[in-house]
N, C-alpha and C positions, 0 to 999 in steps of 0.2 A: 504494500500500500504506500502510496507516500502522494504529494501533493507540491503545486510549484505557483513559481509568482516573479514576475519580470521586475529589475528594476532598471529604470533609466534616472539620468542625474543631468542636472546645470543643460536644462531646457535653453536661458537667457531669452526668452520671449519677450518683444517689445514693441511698444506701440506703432512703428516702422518695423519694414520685415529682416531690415540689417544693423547687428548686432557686434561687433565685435569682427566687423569684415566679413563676415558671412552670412547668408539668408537663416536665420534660426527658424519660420515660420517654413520655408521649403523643408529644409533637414527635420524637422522632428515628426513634418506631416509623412516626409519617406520612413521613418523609425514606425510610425504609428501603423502602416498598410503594411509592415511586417508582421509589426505585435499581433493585430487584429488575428493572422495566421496561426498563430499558436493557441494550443489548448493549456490555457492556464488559470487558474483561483484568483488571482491579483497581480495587479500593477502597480509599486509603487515609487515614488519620485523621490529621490534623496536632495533636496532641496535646489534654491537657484531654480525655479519654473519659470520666472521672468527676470529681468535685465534692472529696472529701473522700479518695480514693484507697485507700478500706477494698475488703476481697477482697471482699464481698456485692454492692458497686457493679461491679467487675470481672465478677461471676459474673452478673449483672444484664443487664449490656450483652454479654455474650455471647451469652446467650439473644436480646435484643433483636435481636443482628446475624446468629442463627440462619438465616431466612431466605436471607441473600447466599450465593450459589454460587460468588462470585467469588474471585479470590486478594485474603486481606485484609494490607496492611502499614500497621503502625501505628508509631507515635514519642510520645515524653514527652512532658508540658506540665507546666506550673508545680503544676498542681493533682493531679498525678499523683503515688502512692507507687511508686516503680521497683519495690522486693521483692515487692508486690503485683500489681503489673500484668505485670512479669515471671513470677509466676506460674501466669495465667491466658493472658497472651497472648506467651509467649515465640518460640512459633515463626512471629510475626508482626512480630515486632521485626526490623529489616533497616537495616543500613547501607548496602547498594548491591542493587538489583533492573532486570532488562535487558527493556525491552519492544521489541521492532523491533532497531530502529537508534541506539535513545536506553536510557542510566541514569540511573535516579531516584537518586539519594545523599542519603542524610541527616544532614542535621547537629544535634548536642545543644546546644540553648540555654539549658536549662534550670541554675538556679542554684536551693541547697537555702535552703528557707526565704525567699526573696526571689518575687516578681513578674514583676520584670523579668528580660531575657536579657543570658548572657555568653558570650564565648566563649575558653577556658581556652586558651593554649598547645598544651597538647596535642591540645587538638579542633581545635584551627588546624595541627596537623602532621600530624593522620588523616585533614581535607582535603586538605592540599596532595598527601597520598600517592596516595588516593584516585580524585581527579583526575587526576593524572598517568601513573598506571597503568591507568583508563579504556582499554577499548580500544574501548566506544562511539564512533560518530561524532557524537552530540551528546549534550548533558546537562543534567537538571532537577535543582533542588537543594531539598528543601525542609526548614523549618528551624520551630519554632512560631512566635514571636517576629519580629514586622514588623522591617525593616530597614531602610527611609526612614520621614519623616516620613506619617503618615496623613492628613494637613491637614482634618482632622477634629476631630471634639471627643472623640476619644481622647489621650488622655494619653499625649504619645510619652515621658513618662519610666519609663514601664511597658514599655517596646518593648526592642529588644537594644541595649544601652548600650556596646559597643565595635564598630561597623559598619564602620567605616575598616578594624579589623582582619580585618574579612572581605572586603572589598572587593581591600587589600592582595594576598590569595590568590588571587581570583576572578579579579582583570584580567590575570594570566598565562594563561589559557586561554579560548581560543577558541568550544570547542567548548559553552560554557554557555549555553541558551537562554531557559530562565525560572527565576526561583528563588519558591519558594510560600509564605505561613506561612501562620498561623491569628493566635488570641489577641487581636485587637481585635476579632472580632468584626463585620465588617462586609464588605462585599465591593468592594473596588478594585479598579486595574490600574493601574501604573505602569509606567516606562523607564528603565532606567542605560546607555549607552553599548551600545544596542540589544537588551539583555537586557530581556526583560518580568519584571516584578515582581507577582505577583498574591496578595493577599487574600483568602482565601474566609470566608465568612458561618459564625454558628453553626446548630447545628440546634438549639439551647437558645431564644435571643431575642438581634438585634443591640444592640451600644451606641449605636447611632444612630437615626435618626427609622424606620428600616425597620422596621415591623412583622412584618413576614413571616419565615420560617424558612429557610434555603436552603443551595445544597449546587454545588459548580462539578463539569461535566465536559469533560475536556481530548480534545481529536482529536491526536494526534503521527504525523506525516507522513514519510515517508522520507527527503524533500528537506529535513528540520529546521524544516517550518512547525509553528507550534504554533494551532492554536483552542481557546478556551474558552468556556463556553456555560454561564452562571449559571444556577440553577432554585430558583422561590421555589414556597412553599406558604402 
């Protein structure tokens, strides 16, 4: 048995279709006529769904994401305005969602008016809750903001700048399989003390030599294996 769910990251949707030198309304409408193709539980966005975080951009990417019949959950990113994007995509916003045998839980890294990621005190005491009340048998965590080095030519001082302190929460429990971000922009996979660590690509354009556009989707397994299975365009 087991059960799956696409994620795509750093949409940058904005009120004009060029973003960052590239069409982001072309590129994620090609990501979306993929997605629609696969059989999967959920879609979710690891933050950055728009550029500039005006409601037009919101109202924009809505229609863009019209198509998906899937359940969508989405989370902040740095380039996101909460009042706005809470206004368009509120009942998509989710701290904890239960697919099988595993919970996705989300964590807010986002810091106002800054780049890089933090994580406040109290975001570190709605994890340790969160977790612990878990009555999943296994758990995904995903969060925008990378949390090891990229060994890339991404600028990990753009990354989440207090990692120890999530790490600190994380190594009390067991039951955590992968944790996900977005925000650099490129696609990796790393390992902490047997937790995968995964990276997914923009549908915008990577910061690295990748030209391509792409989008990761996850197989979760009953027995707690996880697969992932990158898709470029």
């Amino acid at each position: 048995m087991s059960h799956s769910f696409v994620q795509i990251s750093d949409c940058h949707i904005d009120d004009v279709e060029h973003a960052m030198g590239v069409n982001t309304h072309i590129n994620l409408k090609k990501i979306i006529n993929k997605i629609i193709n696969i059989r999967t539980d959920a879609l979710l966005i690891s933050g950055d769904l728009t550029h500039n975080g005006t409601i037009i951009a919101y109202k924009t990417l809505q229609q863009i994401l019209s198509p998906v019949q899937t359940m969508l959950l989405v989370i902040s990113g740095n380039h996101d305005i909460d009042n706005n994007l809470n206004a368009i995509f509120s009942k998509n916003l989710f701290s904890q969602f239960t697919l099988g045998k595993w919970a996705i839980i989300s964590i807010n890294s986002v810091q106002t008016s800054k780049t890089s990621g933090f994580l406040t005190k109290d975001e570190l005491i709605k994890l340790g809750l969160n977790l612990a009340q878990s009555t999943a048998k296994y758990i995904l965590l995903v969060l925008h903001h990378p949390i090891v080095p990229m060994n890339s030519t991404w600028d990990d001082s753009l990354s989440l700048e207090n990692p120890k302190a999530l790490f600190n929460v994380l190594d009390q429990y067991s039951k955590i399989q992968a944790i996900l971000f977005g925000h650099a922009h490129q696609a990796a996979e790393f390992s902490r003390l047997g937790v995968q660590i995964i990276s997914c690509p923009s549908t915008a354009l990577q910061f690295n030599n990748e030209t391509r556009i792409g989008f990761n989707h996850y197989t979760l397994y009953d027995n707690g294996q996880l697969t992932i299975d990158t898709q470029w365009i």
